[in-house]
N, C-alpha and C positions, 0 to 999 in steps of 0.2 A: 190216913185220916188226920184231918187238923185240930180243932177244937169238938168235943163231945157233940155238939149243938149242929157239926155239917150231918151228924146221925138221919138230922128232917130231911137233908136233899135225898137220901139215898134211901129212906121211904119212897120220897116222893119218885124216885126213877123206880120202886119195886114195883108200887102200883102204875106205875104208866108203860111199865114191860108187860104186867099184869092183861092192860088190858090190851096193846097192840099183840100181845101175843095170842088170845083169844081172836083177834083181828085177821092175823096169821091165818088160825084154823079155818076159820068164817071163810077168806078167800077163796082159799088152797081149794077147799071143797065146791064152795059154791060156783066156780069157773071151771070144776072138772065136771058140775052137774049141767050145766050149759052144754061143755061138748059132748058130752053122754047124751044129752035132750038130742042136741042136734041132728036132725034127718040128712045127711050129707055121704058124701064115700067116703072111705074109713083115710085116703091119700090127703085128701084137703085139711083134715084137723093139723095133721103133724105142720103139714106146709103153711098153714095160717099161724099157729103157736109160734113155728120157727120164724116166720117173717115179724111177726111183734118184738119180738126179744131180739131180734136183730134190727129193729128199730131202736127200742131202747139201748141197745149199745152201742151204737153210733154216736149217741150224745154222751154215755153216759158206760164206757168199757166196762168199770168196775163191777158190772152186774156178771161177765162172763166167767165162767169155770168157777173157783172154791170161791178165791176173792183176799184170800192171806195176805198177798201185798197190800191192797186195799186198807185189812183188818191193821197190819202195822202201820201203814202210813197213820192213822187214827190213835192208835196207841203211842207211839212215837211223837203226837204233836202236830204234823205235817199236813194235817187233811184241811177243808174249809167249810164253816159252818153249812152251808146251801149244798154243797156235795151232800154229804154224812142227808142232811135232814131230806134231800130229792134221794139219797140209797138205800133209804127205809123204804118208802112206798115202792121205790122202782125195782128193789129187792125182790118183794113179796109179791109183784107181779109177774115177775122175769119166771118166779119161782113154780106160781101155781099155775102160768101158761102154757112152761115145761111139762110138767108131770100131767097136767090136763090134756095136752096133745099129745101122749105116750111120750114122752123124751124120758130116759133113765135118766135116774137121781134120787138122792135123799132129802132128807128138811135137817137132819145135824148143823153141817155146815153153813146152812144158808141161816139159821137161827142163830148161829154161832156171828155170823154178819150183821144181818138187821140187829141184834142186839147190841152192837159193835157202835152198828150206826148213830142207834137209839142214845145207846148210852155220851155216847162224843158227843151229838148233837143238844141233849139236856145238859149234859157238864159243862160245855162253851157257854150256852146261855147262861145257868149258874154262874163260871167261873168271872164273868164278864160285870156279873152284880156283885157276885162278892170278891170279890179277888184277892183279897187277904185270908180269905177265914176256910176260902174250898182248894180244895185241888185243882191239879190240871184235870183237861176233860178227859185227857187219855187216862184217868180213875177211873172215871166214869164208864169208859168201853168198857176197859174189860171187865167190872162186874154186871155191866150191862149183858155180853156176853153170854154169862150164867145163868141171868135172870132171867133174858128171853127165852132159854131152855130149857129153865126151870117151869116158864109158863107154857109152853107150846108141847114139853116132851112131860111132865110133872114127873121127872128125875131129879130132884132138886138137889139130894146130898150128891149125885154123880156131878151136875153141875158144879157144886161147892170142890169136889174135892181135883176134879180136871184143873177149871182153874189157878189153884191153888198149887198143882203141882208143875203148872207154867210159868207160875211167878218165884215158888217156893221166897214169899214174902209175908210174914207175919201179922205184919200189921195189916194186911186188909183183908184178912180174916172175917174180922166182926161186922164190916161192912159188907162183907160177899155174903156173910150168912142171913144178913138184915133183908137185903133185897132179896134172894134168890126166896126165901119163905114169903114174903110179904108179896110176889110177883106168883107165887104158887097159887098162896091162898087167893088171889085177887081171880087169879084166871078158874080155879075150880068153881069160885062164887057166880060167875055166870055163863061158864061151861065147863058142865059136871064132866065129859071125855074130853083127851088127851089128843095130841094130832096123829100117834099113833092107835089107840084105843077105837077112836074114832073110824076109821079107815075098817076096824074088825068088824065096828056093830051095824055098817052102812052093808056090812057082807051076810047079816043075819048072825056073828058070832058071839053071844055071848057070853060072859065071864063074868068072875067074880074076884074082886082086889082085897078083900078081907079076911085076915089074917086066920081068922077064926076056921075057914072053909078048912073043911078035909079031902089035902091033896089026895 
């Protein structure tokens, strides 16, 4: 963290994890409710998903498997603004075409990227205006990182404290815990479930997340 005052950038990346992570949600499901819709044999879905995402990877690899090298080249400095800001969107399609056409997989990892992206992508532009007073963008990833997880999974202290136990660096503490809350609150403000949560209540399973309940 540089002067008290780059505090506003890293608002500003909580709510805008805030809401591309709600973004996330919105996709993920809404492209698996297309192939649900769809009247077709159950061979075409996988084989159309797979041909998309293998499109997208032709221009653009970094969307295949976890993505870690990727996630470092961005931390490290190395990546380039137009990359980062095309492996957000191309991310989150790659993501929900997979699991829409049956392909195994999780959203951990892939949120742990687009937040990767996210975050590189706002702290270059940042860094580029202020270039004295912000950090590098690779700050910016990796609390990007948390943020996006913090919005998409609403684990927000698991986020805080994974993090944290990757860098084991002190000082960006206060700025992982700025975003990953303010990217919380931002995605429950206009989606009250979780990307997991969601997935239970689309199955008929209801719950209840208040403390108060008797297990």
């Amino acid at each position: 963290l540089k002067p008290p005052y780059e505090l506003a950038f890293y608002l500003a990346l909580g709510i805008l994890a805030g809401i591309v992570g709600v973004i996330v949600i919105k996709t993920l499901y809404g492209i698996e409710d297309v192939f649900n819709d769809w009247k077709a044999p159950f061979w075409i879905k996988p084989l159309l998903a797979g041909v998309c995402v293998a499109f997208i990877g032709l221009q653009f690899p970094q969307v295949f498997g976890v993505g870690y090298e990727a996630i470092g080249d961005v931390l490290q400095g190395n990546s380039e603004f137009v990359v980062m800001a095309s492996l957000v969107v191309l991310k989150i399609l790659a993501m929900s075409l997979t699991l829409a056409g049956g392909g195994s997989g999780g959203v951990f990892a892939p949120s742990l990227f687009i937040g990767a992206m996210l975050g590189g992508s706002f702290g270059y532009i940042v860094h580029e205006l202020f270039p004295y007073s912000t950090s590098s963008y690779g700050a910016y990833a990796l609390v990007g990182m948390a943020a996006l997880f913090s919005a998409t999974g609403r684990a927000t202290f698991t986020a805080i404290v994974i993090l944290f136990e990757m860098t084991l660096d002190y000082s960006i503490i206060l700025p992982l815990m700025f975003v990953c809350v303010a990217a919380d609150q931002v995605s429950w403000a206009l989606s009250k479930e979780s990307i997991y949560s969601l997935k239970l209540k689309r199955k008929g399973l209801n719950f209840r997340t208040d403390l108060s309940v008797n297990l």
